[in-house]
N, C-alpha and C positions, 0 to 999 in steps of 0.2 A: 800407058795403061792406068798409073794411078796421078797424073796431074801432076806432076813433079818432075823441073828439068833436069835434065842427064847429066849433070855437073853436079847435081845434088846427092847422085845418087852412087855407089860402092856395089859390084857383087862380088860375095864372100865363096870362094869355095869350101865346099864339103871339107873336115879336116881330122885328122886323127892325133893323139896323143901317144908318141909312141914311146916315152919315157914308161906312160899308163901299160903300156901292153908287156914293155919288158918287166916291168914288176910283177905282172900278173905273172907273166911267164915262169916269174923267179920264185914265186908264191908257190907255184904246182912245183916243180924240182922234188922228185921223193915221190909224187902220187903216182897210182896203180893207174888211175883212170885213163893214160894216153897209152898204156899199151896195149900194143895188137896181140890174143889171146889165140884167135882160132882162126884168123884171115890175113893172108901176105900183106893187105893192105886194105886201107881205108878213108875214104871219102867222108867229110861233115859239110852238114846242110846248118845256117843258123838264118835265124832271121824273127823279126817280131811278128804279130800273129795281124795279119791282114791280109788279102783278098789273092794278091801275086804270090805272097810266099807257102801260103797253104796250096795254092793250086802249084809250084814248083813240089812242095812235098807229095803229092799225088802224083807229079810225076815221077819223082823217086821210087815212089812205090810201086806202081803200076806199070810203070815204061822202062825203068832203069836198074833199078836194084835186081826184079827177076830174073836178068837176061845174065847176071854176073853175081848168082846167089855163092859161088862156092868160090867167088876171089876175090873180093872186097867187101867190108861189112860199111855198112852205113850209119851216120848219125846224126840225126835231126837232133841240133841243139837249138831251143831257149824256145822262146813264147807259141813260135809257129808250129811246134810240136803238140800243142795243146788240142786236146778232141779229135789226136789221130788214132785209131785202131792199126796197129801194124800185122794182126792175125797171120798168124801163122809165118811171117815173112823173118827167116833163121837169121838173114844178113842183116836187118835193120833196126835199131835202137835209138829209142828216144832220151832225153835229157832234158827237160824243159829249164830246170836252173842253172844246166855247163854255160859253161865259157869259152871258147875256139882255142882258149891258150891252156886248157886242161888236155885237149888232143893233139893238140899240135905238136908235130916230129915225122922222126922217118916214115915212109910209107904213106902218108897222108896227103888227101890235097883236098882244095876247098871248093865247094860244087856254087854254081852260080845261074840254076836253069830255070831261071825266068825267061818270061814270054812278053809280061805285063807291067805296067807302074808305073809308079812318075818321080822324077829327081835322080837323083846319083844312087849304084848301091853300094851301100857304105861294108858291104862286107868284102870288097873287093880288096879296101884299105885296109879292114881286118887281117884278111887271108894272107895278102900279101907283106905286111909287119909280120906276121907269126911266121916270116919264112916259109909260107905254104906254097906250092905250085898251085891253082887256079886252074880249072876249066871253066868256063863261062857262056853262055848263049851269046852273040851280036849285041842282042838288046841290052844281054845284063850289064856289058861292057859301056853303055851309055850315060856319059858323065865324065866318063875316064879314060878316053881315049888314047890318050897319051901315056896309059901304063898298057897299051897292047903288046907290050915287046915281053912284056913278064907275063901274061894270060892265054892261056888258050883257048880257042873259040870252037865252039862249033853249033849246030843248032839241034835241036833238045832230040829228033830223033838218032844223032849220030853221038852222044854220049857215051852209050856202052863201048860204042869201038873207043871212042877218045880216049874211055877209063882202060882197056883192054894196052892201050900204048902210053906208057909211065909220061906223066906234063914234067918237062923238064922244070930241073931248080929253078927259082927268079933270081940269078946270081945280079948284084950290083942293086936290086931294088929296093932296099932299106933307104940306099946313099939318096936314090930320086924321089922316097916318098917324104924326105926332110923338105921337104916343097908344102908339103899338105898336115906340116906340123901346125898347131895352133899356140 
């Protein structure tokens, strides 16, 4: 592609810091902001504000969050939250400045229902450092095939039921993701 032989060249996989995430984690210890208030449980959406994540937040809203208003609350953290209107929607709350390791704990998993996009998504890495169970579309799973055994998949119209049956713990996945330390 770029005129450069194959001996020249390295790819680098996506990576995460997880020393970073356990200090965040250690940071929140004491805040109010992860616990669950008015819903047995709760699912967080994060992601930066581009094209796939705002159209995943639309489905949240519109496909997913209304079929399971009075059992799981929702929460769009960071950029891709930005110029959503949640009207009227009881279960769904924004956060544009959170962090996944302000919510993260019991009850919680990390939603991943993209359709669209390109490269790895990195919040799979997130989720799954913060100790979160994951649910994931196919697609969102693309990059990281190899943590399918910690993700659950399904495709974006079968969510609710996914959310309605608890994604089991990712027991053993911190150990596999010292792979993807940087």
């Amino acid at each position: 592609l770029y005129g450069v032989p194959e001996q020249r060249l390295s790819v680098l996989p996506n990576g995460i810091d997880l020393a970073a995430v356990d200090a965040a984690r250690a940071g929140r210890q004491g805040s109010t902001r992860g616990e669950l208030a008015h819903f047995p449980r709760r699912a967080i959406f994060t992601g930066s504000d581009v094209r796939h994540n705002r159209s995943a937040v639309q489905a949240i809203l519109t496909r997913i969050a209304p079929s399971l208003e009075r059992e799981i609350e929702f929460v769009i953290v960071g950029p891709c939250a930005r110029g959503v209107r949640v009207n009227g929607s009881p279960n769904v709350c924004l956060d544009l400045d959170g962090d996944i390791s302000a919510y993260a704990g019991p009850g919680v998993v990390g939603l991943n229902p993209v359709v669209a996009g390109s490269g790895s998504s990195m919040k799979l890495l997130h989720y799954l450092a913060c100790d979160l169970p994951v649910l994931s579309t196919p697609f969102g799973l693309r990059g990281f095939k190899d943590l399918a055994p910690w993700v659950v998949t399904a495709e974006l119209d079968q969510f609710p039921e996914a959310l309605r049956r608890e994604p089991p713990a990712p027991d053993g996945v911190r150990k596999y993701l010292a792979r993807y330390e940087w």
